[in-house]
BADREN-391783 format. One record per residue: x, y negated, z of N, C-alpha, C in turn. Coordinates in steps of 0.1 Angstrom, whole numbers, padded with zeros to 4 digits, always signed. Example, Ala and Ser with C-alpha at 12.3 -4.5 7.8 and 13.67 -1.06 7.14 Angstrom:
+0132+0057+0078+0123+0045+0078+0132+0033+0078 +0128+0022+0071+0137+0011+0071+0129+0000+0079 
//
This chain:
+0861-0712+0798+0873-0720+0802+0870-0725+0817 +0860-0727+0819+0855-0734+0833+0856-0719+0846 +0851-0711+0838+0853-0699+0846+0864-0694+0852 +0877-0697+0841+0889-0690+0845+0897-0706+0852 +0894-0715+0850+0899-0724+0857+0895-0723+0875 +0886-0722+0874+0879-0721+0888+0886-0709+0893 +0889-0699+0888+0896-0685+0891+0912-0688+0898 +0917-0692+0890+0931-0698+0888+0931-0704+0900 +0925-0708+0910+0929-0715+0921+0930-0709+0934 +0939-0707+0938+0941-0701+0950+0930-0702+0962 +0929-0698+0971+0922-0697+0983+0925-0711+0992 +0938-0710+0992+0942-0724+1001+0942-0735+0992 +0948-0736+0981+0945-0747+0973+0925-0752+0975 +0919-0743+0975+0903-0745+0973+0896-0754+0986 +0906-0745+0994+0905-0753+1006+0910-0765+1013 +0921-0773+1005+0927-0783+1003+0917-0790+0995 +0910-0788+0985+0906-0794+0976+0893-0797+0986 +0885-0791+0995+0868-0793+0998+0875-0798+1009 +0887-0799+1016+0886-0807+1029+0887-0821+1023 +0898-0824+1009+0897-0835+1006+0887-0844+1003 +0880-0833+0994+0865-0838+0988+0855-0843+0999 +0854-0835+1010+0845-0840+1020+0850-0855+1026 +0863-0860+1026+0867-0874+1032+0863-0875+1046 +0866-0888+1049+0868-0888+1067+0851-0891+1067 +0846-0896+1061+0832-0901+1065+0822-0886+1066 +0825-0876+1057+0817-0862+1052+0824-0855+1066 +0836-0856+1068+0833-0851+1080+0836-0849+1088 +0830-0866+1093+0827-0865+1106+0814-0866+1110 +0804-0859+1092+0791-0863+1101+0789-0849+1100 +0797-0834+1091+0799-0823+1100+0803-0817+1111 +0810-0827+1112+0815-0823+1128+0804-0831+1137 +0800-0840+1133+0785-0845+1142+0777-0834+1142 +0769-0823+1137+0766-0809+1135+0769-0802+1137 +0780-0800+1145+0779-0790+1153+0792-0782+1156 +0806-0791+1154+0819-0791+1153+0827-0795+1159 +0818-0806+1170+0824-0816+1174+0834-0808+1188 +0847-0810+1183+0852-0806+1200+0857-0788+1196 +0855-0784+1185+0850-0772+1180+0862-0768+1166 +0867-0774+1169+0884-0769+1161+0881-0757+1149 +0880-0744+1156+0874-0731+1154+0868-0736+1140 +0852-0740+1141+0841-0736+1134+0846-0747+1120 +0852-0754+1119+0852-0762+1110+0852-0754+1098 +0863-0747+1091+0863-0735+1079+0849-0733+1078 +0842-0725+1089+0827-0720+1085+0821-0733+1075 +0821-0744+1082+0819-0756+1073+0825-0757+1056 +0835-0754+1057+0840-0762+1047+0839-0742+1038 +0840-0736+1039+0832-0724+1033+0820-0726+1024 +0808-0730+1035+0793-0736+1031+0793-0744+1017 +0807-0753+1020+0809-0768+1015+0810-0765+0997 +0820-0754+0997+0830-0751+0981+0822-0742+0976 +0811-0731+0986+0804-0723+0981+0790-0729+0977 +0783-0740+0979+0773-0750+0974+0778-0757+0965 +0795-0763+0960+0802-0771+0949+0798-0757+0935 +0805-0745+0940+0805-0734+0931+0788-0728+0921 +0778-0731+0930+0769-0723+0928+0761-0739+0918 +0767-0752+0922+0762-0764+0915+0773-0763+0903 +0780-0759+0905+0789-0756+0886+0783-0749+0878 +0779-0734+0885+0772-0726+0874+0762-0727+0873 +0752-0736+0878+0740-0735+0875+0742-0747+0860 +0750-0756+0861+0754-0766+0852+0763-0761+0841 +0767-0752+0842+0773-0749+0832+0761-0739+0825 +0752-0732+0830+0737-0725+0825+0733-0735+0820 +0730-0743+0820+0719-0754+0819+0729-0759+0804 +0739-0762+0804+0746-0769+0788+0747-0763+0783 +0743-0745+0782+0738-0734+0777+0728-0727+0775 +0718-0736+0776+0706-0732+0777+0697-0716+0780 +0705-0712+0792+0701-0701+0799+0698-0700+0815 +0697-0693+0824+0693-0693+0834+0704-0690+0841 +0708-0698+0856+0719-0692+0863+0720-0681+0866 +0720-0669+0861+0717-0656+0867+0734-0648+0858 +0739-0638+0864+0753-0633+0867+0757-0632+0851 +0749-0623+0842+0749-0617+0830+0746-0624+0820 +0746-0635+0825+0739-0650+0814+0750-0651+0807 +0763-0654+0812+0775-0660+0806+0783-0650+0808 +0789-0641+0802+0801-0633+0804+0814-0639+0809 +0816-0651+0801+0827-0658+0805+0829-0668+0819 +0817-0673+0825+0824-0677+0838+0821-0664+0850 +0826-0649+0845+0824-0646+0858+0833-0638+0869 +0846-0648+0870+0854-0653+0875+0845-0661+0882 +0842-0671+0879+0835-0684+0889+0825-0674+0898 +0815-0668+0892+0808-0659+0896+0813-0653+0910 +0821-0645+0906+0833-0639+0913+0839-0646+0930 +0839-0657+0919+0845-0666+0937+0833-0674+0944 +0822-0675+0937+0806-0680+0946+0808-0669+0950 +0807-0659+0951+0801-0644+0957+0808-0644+0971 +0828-0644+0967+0834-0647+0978+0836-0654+0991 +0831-0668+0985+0829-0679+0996+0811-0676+1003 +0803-0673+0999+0789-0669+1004+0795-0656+1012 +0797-0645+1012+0801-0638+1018+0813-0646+1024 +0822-0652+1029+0828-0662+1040+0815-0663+1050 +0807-0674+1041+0798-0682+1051+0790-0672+1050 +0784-0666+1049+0774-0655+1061+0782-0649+1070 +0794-0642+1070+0804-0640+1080+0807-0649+1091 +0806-0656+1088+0810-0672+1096+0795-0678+1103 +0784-0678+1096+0774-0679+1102+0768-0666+1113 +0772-0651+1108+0767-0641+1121+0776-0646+1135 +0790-0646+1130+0799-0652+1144+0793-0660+1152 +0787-0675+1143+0782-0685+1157+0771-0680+1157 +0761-0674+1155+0750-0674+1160+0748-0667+1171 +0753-0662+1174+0754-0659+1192+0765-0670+1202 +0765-0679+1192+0775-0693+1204+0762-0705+1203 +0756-0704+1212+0743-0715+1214+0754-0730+1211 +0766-0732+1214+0771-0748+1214+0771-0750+1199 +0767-0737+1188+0770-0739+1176+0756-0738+1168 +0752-0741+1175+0737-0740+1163+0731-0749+1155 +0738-0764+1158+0738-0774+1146+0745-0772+1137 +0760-0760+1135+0764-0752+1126+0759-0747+1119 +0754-0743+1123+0742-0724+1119+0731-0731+1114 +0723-0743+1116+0709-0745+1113+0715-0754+1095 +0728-0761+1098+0734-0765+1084+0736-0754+1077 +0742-0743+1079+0743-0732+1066+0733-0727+1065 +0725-0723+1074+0708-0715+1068+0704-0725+1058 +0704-0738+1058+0697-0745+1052+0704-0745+1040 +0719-0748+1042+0727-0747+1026+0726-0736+1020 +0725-0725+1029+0720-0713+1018+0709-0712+1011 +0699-0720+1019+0685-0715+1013+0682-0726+0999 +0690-0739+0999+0694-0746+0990+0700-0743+0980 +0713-0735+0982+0724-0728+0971+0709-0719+0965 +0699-0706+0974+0690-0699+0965+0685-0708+0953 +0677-0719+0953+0672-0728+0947+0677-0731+0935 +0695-0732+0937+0701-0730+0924+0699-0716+0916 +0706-0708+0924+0703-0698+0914+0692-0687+0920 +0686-0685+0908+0674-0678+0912+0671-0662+0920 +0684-0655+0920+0682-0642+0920+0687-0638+0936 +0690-0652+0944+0691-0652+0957+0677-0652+0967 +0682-0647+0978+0673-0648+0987+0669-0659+0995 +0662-0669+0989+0664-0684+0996+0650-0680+1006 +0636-0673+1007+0627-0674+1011+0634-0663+1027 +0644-0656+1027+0651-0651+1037+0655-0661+1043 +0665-0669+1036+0671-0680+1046+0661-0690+1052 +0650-0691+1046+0641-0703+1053+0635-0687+1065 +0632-0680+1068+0626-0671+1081+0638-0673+1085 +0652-0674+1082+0661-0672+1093+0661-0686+1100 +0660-0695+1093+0655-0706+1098+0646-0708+1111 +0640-0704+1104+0625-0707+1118+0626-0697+1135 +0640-0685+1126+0645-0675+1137+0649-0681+1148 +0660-0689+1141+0668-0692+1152+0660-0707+1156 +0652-0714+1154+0642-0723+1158+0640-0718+1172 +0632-0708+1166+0627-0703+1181+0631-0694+1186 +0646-0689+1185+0653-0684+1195+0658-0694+1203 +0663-0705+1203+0664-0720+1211+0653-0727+1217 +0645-0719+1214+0632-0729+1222+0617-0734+1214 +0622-0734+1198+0612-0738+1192+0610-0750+1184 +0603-0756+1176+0610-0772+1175+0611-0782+1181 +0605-0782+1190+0607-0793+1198+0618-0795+1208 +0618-0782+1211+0632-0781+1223+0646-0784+1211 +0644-0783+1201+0658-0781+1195+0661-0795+1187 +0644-0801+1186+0649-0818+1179+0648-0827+1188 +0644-0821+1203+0649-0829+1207+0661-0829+1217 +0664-0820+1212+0681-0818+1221+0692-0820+1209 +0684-0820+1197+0698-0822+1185+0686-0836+1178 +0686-0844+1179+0676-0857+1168+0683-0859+1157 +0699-0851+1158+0703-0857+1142+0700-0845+1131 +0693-0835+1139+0692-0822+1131+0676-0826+1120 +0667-0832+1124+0658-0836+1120+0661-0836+1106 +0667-0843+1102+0669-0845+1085+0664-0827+1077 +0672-0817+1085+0673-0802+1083+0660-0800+1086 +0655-0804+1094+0634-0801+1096+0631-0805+1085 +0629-0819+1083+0625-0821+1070+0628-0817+1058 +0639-0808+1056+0641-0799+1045+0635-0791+1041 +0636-0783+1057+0627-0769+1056+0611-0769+1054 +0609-0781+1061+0597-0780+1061+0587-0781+1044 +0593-0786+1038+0591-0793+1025+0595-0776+1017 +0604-0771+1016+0610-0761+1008+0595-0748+1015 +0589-0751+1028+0583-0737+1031+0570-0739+1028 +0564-0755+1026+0554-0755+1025+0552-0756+1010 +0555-0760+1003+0553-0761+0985+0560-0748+0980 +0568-0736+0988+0571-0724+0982+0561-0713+0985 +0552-0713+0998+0540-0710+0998+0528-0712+0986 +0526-0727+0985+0518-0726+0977+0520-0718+0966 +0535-0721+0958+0537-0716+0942+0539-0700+0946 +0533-0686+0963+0536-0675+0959+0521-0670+0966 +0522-0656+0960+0507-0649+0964+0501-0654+0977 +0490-0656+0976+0482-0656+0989+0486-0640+1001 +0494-0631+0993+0496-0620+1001+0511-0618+1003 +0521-0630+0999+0529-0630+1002+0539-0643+1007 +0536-0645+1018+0540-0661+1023+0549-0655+1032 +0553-0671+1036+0564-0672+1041+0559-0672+1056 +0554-0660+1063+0546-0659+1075+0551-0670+1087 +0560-0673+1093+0568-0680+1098+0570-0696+1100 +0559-0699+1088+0555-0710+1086+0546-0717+1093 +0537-0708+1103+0528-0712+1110+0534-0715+1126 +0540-0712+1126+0558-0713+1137+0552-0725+1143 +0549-0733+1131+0553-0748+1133+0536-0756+1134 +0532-0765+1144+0523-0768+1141+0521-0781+1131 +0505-0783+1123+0509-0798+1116+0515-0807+1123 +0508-0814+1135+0516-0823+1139+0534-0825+1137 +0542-0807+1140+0556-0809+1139+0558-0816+1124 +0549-0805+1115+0549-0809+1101+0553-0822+1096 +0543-0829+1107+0543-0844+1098+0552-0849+1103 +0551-0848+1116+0570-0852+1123+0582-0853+1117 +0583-0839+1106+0597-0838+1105+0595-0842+1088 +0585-0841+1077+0581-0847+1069+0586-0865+1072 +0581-0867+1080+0579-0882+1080+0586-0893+1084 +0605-0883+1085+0615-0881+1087+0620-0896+1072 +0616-0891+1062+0620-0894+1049+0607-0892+1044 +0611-0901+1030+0601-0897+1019+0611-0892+1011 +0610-0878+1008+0621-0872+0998+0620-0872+0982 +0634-0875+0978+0637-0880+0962+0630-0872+0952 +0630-0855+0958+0623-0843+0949+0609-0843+0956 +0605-0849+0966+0588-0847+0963+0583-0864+0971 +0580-0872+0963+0576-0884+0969+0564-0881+0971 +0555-0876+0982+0544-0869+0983+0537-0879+0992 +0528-0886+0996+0524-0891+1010+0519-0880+1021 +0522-0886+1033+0526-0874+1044+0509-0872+1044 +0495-0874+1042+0486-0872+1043+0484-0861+1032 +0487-0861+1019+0486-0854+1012+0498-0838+1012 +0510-0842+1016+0519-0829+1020+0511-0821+1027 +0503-0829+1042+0497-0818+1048+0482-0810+1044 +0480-0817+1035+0462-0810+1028+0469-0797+1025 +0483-0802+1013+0486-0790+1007+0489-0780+1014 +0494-0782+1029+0495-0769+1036+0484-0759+1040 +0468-0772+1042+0458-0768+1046+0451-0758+1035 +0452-0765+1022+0446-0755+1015+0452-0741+1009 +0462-0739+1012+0474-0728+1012+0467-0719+1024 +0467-0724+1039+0459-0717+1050+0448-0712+1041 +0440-0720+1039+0422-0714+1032+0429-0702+1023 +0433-0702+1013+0443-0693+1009+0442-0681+1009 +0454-0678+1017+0455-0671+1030+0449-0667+1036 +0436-0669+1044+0428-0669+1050+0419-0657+1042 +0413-0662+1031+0404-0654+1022+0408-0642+1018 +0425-0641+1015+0427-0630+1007+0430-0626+1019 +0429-0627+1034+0429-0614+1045+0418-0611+1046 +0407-0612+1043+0394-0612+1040+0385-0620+1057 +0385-0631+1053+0378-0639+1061+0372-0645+1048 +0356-0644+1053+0346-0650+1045+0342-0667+1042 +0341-0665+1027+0344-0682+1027+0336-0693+1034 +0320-0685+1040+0316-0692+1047+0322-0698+1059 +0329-0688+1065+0336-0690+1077+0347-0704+1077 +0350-0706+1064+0360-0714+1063+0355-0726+1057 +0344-0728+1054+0335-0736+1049+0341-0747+1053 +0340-0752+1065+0339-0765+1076+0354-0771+1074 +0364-0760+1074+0378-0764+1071+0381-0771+1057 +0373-0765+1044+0373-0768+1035+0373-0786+1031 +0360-0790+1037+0356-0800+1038+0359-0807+1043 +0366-0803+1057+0377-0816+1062+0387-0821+1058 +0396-0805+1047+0404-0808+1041+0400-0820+1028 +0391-0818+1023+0386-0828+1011+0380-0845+1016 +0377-0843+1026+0374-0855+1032+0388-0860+1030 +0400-0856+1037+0408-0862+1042+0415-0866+1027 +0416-0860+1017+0421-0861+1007+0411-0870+0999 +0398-0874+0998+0392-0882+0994+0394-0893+1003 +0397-0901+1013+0403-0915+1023+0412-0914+1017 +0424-0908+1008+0437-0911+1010+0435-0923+0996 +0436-0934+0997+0439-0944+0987+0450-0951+0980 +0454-0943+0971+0473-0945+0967+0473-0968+0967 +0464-0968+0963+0466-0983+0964+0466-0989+0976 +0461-0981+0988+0463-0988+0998+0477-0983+1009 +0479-0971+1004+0493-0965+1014+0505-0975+1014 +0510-0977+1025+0518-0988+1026+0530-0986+1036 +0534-0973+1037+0545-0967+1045+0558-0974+1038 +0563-0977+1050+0578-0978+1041+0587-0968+1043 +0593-0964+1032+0608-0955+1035+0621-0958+1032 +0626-0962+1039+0643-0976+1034+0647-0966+1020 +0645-0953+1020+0656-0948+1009+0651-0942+1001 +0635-0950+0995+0625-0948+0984+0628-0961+0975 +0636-0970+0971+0634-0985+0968+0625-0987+0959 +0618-0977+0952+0611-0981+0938+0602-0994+0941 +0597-1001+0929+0587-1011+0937+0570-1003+0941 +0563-1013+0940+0553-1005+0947+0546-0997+0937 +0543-1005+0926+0534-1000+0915+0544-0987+0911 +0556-0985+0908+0560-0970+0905+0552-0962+0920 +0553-0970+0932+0554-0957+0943+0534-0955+0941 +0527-0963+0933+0513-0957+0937+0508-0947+0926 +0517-0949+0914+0519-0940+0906+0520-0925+0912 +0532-0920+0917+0535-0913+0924+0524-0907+0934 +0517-0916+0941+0508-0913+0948+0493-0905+0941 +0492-0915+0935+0479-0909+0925+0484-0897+0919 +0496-0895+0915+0499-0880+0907+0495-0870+0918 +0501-0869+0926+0502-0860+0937+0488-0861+0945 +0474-0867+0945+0466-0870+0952+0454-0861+0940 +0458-0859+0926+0452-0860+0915+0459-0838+0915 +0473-0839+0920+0474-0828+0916+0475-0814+0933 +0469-0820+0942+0466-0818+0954+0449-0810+0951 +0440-0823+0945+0429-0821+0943+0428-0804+0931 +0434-0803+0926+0434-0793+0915+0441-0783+0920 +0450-0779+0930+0455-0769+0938+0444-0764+0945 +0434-0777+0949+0420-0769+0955+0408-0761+0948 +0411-0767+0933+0400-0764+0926+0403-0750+0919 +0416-0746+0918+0422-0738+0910+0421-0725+0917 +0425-0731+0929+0434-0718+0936+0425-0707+0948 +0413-0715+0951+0399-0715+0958+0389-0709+0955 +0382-0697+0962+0370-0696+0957+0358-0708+0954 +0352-0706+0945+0341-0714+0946+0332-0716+0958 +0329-0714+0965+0322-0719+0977+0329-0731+0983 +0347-0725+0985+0357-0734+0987+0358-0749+0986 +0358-0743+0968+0364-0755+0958+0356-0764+0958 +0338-0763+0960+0330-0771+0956+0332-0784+0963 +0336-0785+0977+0336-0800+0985+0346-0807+0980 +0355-0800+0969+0364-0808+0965+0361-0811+0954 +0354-0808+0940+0348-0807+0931+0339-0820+0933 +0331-0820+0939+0324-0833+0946+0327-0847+0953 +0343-0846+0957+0344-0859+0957+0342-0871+0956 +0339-0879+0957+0335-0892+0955+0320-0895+0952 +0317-0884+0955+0296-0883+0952+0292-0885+0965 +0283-0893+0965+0271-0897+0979+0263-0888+0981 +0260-0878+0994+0258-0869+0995+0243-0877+0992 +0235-0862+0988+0218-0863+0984+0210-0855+0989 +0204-0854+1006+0197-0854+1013+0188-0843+1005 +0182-0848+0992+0168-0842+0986+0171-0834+0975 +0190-0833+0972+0194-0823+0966+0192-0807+0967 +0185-0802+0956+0183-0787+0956+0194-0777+0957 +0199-0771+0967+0209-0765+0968+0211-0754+0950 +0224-0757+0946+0226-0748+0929+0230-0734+0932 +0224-0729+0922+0225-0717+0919+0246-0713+0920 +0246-0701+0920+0258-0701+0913+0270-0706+0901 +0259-0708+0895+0262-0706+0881+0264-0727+0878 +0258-0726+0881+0262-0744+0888+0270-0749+0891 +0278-0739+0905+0285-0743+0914+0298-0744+0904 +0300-0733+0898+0308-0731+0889+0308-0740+0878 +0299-0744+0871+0305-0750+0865+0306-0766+0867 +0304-0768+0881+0305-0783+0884+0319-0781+0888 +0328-0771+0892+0338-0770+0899+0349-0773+0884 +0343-0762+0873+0354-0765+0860+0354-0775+0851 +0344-0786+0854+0342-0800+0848+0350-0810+0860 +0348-0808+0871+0365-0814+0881+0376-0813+0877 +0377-0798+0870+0389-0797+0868+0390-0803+0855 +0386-0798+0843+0387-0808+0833+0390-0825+0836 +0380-0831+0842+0383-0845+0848+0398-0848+0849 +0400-0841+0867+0411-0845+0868+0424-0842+0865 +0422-0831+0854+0437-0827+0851+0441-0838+0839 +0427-0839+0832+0432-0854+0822+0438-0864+0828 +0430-0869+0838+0442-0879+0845+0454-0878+0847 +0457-0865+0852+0467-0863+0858+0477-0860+0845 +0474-0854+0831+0483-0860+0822+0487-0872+0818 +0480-0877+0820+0474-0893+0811+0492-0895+0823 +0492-0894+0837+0503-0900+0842+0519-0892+0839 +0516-0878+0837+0529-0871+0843+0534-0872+0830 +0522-0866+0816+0532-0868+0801+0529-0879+0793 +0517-0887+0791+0518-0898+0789+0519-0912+0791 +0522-0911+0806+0523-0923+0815+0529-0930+0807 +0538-0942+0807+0547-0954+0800+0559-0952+0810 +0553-0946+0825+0568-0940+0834+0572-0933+0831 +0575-0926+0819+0579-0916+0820+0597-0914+0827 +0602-0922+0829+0615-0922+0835+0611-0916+0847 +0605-0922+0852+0603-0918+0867+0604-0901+0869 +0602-0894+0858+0606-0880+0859+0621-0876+0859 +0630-0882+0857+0646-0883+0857+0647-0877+0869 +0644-0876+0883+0647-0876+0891+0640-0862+0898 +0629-0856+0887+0622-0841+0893+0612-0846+0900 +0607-0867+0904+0598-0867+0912+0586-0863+0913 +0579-0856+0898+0564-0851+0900+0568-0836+0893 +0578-0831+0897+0581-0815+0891+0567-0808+0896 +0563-0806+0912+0547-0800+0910+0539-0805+0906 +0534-0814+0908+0520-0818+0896+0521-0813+0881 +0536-0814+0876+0537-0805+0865+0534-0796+0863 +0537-0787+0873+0533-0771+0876+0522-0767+0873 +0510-0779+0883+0498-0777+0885+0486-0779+0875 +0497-0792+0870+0492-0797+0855+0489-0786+0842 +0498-0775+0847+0501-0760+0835+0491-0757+0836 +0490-0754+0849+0478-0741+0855+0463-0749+0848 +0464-0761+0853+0452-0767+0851+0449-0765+0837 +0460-0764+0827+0454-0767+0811+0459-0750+0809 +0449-0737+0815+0457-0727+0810+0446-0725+0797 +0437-0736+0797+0423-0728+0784+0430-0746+0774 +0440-0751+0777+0441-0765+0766+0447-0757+0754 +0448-0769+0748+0452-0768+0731+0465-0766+0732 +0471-0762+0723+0483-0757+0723+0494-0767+0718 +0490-0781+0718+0500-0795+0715+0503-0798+0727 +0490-0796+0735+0489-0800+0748+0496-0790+0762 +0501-0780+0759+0507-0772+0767+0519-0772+0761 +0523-0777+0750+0538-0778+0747+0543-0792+0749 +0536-0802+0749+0540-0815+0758+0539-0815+0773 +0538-0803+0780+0537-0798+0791+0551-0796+0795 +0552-0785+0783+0568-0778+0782+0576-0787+0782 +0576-0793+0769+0588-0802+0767+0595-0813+0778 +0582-0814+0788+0585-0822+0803+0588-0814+0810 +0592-0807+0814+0600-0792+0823+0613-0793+0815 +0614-0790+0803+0622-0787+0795+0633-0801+0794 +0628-0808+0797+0638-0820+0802+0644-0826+0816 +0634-0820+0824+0638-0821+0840+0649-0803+0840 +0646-0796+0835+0652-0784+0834+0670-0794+0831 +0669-0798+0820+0683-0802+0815+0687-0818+0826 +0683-0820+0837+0688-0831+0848+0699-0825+0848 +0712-0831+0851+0725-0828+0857+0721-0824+0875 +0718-0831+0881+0713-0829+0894+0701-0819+0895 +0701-0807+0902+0689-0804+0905+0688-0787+0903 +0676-0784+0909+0675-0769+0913+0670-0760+0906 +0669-0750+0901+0661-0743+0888+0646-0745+0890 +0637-0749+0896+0628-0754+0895+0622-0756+0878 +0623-0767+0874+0617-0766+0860+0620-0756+0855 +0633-0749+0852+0635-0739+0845+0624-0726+0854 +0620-0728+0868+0605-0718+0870+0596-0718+0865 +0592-0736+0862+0581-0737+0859+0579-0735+0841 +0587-0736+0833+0593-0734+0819+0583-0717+0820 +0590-0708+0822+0594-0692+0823+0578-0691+0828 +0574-0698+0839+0559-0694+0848+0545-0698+0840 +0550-0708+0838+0535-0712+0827+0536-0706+0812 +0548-0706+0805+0544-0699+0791+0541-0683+0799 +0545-0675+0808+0537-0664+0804+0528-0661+0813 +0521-0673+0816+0508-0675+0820+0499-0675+0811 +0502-0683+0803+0496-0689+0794+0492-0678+0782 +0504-0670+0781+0504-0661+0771+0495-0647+0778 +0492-0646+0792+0482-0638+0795+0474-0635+0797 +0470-0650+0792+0453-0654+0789+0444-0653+0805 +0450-0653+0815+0449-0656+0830+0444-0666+0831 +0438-0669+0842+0435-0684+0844+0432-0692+0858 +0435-0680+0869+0434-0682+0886+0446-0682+0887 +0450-0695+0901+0466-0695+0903+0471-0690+0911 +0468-0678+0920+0474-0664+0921+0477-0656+0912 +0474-0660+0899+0475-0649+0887+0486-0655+0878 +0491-0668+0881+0500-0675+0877+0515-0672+0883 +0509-0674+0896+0521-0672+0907+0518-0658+0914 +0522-0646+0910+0517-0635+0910+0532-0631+0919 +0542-0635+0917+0553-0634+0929+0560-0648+0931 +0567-0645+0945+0571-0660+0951+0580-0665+0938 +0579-0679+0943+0589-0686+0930+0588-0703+0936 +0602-0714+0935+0599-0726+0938+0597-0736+0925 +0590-0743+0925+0594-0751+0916+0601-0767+0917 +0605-0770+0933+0610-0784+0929+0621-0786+0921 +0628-0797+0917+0641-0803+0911+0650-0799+0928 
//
C-alpha cells in the first residue's frame, strides 16, 4: 500500500510536497549552501531532499518487515523503489551540472554527502564512491582548508565525512580502504571531528583519532611494511589511548545534553572498544603495547618468547572485552542504546567474543537486533546482525577475516 501510494503522486505534486516540507527555516539554510542568489540550483536541492525522504521510507518499511532494504525484499513497494531510483538519477544529473560551476560547490559538497548518507540506508549503493567524490572535489578547490575556510558553514559536512571515512575504513580489508582518506591530515581530522560530538558516535576526539591511527598500522602491514618498522607508532598510539581518562574528559558539546555520568559511560565504552580494535586487528608485535597498558615498565624484564607475547595479548583481550559487555549488554544504560550511540563497540564487542559462549553472542545479537529495529537510523546494526553471525559461524577469529569486504556499521 505504501508503495503504490508513493507511486500515485505526481512529479509536481512531489515537488510541492518537499518544498513544503522543507519550510522557510530548511530553506534558507539550503540556500545558505550554496543557492543563495542561485534561483537555477534550488530543484537540484529539493531532488536530494524527496530522494533522502524516499530511501528513509523504504528502509522503514524493511525494517517493520524484518528484511533488508535491498530492491527484491518487498515485491510490493517497488513503485516506491521505482521513484527513489528516479529522483537519485535527478540528483546525480543535477550534481554533474554544478560541478563545473565553482559558485556551486556548497551545493555539490551537500548532495555528495546526502548521497553517501542515502548509501547507509540502503545497502547495495555506492556510499564508499560518494565519500572519494567527496575528497575529489575537496581538492579540486584547494583542499580542506581553502574550502572551510572560504565556506565555515560547510564544516558541519567535514565532520560527516570525516566520521563516515574513518570508522568505514576500519570495519573494511586492510587491502581495501578508502585511499583518499589520507587527503586529510589528523590535525584537519580533529578539526572537523571537533565540530560536534555526534549522536551516532559519541566518541572523544582523542580516541576517534587512535582509531584512525591503528587503521594506518593496518594498512601499513598488509603493504608489507614490517612490524618492527612500525613499532614506535604502535606505542604512541597506546600511550595516547592509555592518558585518555573518561572520568576526567570534560569537553563540552551544547548538543550532547546527557549528564556527565551517562557521557563517561560512553567514554569508557569506546576507550575499552578502541583498545580491542588494537588487540584484534594487529599483529602481535603490534598489539602487545597495547595489551600492556597500565603496567610499569620492568627494566629487569626478560624479553618473552613468542608464545608469551601471545598469549599476554589474548588474556587483554579476554579482560577487556568483559568490561566492555558488562557496559554495552549489561550496563543498567541500556537506553542509552536507543540512539545507535555505542553501535561500534558492539561490533567490536562480536569480534572480541568470536571463541564466547553461545548465550553470550546471542545477547550480542539481540542488541543489534534492537538498534536494527530504531525508527531513525542507517542499516548499520542490520551490518553488524548479518557480519558477526557469519563470522561466528566460520569459526574465524582475526578482524580482517570478519570484515573480509567494506561494510559500515553506524546507526
Amino acid at each position: 500500500m505504501h508503495g503504490l501510494e508513493a507511486h500515485s503522486v505526481t512529479l509536481r505534486s512531489r515537488h510541492t510536497f518537499a518544498t513544503a516540507l522543507l519550510g522557510e527555516g530548511t530553506r534558507a539554510l539550503y540556500q545558505e549552501y550554496g543557492v543563495v542568489g542561485r534561483r537555477d540550483a534550488l530543484p537540484a536541492i529539493e531532488h536530494t531532499f524527496i530522494m533522502s525522504m524516499l530511501a528513509d521510507r523504504i528502509r522503514a518499511i524493511c525494517r517493520e518487515n524484518g528484511v533488508l532494504p535491498q530492491r527484491d525484499a518487498l515485491p510490493g513497494i517497488e513503485p516506491l523503489w521505482h521513484s527513489f531510483q528516479v529522483y537519485m538519477t535527478y540528483t546525480l544529473a543535477a550534481l554533474n551540472s554544478e560541478l563545473a560551476d565553482r559558485f556551486l560547490i556548497r551545493s555539490s559538497l551537500y548532495q555528495i554527502a546526502s548521497l553517501m548518507f542515502t548509501g547507509f540506508h540502503i545497502p547495495d549503493l555506492p556510499w564508499r564512491s560518494h565519500i572519494r567524490g567527496f575528497f575529489a572535489l575537496v581538492r579540486h578547490h584547494g583542499g580542506f582548508q581553502a574550502v572551510v575556510d572560504s565556506i565555515p558553514q560547510a564544516i558541519f559536512l567535514f565532520h560527516s565525512v570525516a566520521i563516515a571515512v574513518t570508522m568505514a575504513n576500519a570495519t573494511s580489508p586492510a587491502t581495501d580502504q578508502i585511499a583518499q582518506a589520507k587527503e586529510w591530515t589528523e590535525t584537519q581530522y580533529s578539526q572537523a571531528y571537533d565540530y560536534s560530538l555526534s549522536d551516532i558516535l559519541p566518541c572523544p576526539t582523542a580516541l576517534f583519532l587512535c582509531v584512525g591511527r591503528i587503521t594506518n598500522l593496518r594498512v601499513a602491514v598488509a603493504n608489507g611494511v614490517s612490524p618492527a618498522a612500525l613499532l614506535v607508532s604502535a606505542e604512541r598510539t597506546s600511550e595516547k589511548l592509555n592518558l585518555f581518562d573518561p572520568a576526567c574528559w570534560t569537553k563540552a558539546f551544547s548538543t550532547v545534553p546527557e549528564p556527565r555520568k551517562v557521557r563517561t559511560v560512553y567514554d569508557t565504552a569506546f576507550k575499552l572498544a578502541t583498545i580491542l580494535y588494537a588487540l584484534l586487528s594487529l599483529p602481535t608485535e603490534l598489539s602487545q603495547p597495547f595489551a600492556k597498558m597500565g603496567q610499569k615498565p620492568n627494566p629487569e624484564r626478560k624479553e618473552k618468547s613468542k608464545q608469551q607475547q601471545v598469549s599476554e595479548v589474548n588474556q587483554a583481550r579476554l579482560h577487556y572485552r568483559k568490561l566492555l559487555f558488562d557496559i554495552v549488554v549489561l550496563g543498567k544504560r541500556r537506553a542509552s542504546l536507543v540512539h545507535g550511540c555505542l553501535c561500534w563497540p558492539l561490533a567490536v564487542l562480536g569480534i572480541a567474543y568470536h571463541d564466547g559462549p553461545a548465550e553470550t553472542k546471542a545477547a550480542i545479537l539481540t542488541v543489534a537486533d534492537e538498534l536494527r529495529r530504531v525508527p531513525v537510523g542507517s542499516s548499520g546494526p542490520s551490518n553488524i546482525l548479518f557480519t558477526l553471525s557469519r563470522f561466528w559461524a566460520s569459526g574465524k577469529t582475526r578482524w580482517d577475516e570478519c570484515f573480509d569486504t567494506p561494510v559500515h556499521v553506524l546507526l
